[in-house]
C-alpha positions as CSV (number, residue, x, y, z in Angstrom):
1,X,83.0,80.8,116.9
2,X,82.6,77.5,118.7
3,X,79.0,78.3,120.2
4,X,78.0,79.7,116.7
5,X,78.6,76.2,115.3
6,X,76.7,74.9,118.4
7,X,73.8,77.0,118.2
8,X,73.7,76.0,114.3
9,X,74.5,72.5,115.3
10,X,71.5,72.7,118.3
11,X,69.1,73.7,115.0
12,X,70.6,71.3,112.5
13,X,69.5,68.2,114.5
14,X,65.7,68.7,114.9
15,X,65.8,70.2,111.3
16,X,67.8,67.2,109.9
17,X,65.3,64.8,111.6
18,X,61.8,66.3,110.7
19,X,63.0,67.0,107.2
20,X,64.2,63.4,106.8
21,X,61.0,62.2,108.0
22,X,58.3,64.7,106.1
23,X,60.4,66.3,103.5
24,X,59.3,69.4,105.3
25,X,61.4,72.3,107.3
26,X,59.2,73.8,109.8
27,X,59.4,77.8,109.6
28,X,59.6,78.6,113.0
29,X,62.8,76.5,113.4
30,X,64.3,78.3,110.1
31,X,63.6,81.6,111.6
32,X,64.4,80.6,115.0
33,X,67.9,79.7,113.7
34,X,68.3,82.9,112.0
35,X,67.8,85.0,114.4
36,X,69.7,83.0,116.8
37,X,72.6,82.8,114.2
38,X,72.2,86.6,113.3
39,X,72.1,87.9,117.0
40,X,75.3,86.1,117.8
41,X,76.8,87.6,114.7
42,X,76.2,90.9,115.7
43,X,77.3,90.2,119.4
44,X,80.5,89.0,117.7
45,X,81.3,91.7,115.2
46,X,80.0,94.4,117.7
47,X,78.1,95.9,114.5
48,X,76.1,94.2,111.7
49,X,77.8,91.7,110.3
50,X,77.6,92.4,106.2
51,X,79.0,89.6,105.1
52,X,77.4,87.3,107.0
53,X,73.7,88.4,105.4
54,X,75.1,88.4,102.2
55,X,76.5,85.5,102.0
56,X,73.1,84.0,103.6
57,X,71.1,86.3,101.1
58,X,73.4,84.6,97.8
59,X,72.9,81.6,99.2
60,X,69.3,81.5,100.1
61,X,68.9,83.3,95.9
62,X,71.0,80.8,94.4
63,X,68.9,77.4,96.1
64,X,65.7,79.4,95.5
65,X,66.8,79.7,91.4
66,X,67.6,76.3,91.5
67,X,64.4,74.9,92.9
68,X,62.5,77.2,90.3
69,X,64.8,75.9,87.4
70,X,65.1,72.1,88.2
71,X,62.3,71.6,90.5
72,X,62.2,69.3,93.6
73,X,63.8,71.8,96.6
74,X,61.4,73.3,98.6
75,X,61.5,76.9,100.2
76,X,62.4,75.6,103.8
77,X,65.7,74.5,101.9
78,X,66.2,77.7,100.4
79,X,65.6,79.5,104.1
80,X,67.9,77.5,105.1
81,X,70.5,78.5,103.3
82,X,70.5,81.5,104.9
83,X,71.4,80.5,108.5
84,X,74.0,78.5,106.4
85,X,75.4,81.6,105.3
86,X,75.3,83.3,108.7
87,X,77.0,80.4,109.9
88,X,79.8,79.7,107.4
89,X,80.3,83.7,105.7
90,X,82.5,83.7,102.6
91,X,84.2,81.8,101.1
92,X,82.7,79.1,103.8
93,X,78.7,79.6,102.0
94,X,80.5,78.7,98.8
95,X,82.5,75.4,100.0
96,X,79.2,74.4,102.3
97,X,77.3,74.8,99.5
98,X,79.5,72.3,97.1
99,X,79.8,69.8,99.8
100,X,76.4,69.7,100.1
101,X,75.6,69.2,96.7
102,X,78.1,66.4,96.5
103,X,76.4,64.7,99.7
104,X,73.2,65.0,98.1
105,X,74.3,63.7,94.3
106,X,76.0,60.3,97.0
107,X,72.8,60.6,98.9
108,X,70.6,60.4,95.8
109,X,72.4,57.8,93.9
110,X,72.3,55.1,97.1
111,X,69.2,55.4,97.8
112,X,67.8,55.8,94.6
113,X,64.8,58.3,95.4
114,X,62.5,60.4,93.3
115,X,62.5,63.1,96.4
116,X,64.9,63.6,99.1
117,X,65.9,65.7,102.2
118,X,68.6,68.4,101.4
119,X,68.6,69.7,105.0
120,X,71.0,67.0,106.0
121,X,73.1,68.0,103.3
122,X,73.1,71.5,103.7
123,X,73.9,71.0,107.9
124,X,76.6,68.1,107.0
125,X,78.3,70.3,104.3
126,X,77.7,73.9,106.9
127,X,79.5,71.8,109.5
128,X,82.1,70.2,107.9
129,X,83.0,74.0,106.0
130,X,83.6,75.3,109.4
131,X,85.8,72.8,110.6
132,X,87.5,72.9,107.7
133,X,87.8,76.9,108.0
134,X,88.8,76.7,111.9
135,X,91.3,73.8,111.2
136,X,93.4,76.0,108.1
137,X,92.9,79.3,110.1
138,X,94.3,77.9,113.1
């Protein structure tokens, strides 16, 4: 599990720092992540690993009706809430997905910006689900 999180982690830091500075999330980095992410999964579970698309499916669906409803999140957010879901599985994609929101409701209300970047939020909230998950599961 510990070189999943770094892969993810490896990803999260050029995709953190382009999307803080252009409000963009190149594709080939989403993908590359995905694959990356997906791969290892399947190495892991020695078959394909269900849950782990589903949960990045739901949570790639539920950002993508969110940026249609409310407006503001781009796609490259909503692609990458699927190597969020590879990463974190269930219920992980669920508590990632909370904490991120909560980091970007702080993030919003300090710096007091029409647009800002969720991919921060979304690797913060990833990374901070999986610790939590490896810290109660032993």
């Amino acid at each position: 599990m510990l070189f999943i999180i770094l892969v993810f982690a490896a990803f999260a830091i050029p995709i953190t720092v382009i999307d803080i500075k252009t409000y963009r999330i190149p594709n080939i980095l989403n993908y590359l992540c995905a694959i990356g992410l997906l791969v290892l999964r399947i190495i892991q579970e020695q078959n394909i690993p269900w849950v782990y698309m589903a949960c990045g499916i739901g949570a790639s669906l539920f950002l993508f009706a969110v940026s249609k409803i409310k407006g503001g999140m781009g796609l490259g957010d909503v692609k990458y809430a699927f190597s969020v879901g590879l990463l974190c599985g269930f219920p992980g994609t669920v508590l990632a997905l909370l904490v991120s929101s909560i980091i970007g409701i702080v993030w919003s209300l300090i710096k007091k910006q029409q647009r800002m970047p969720f991919a921060p939020c979304l690797a913060i909230g990833a990374l901070l689900a999986c610790l939590l998950g490896c810290v109660l599961s032993g």
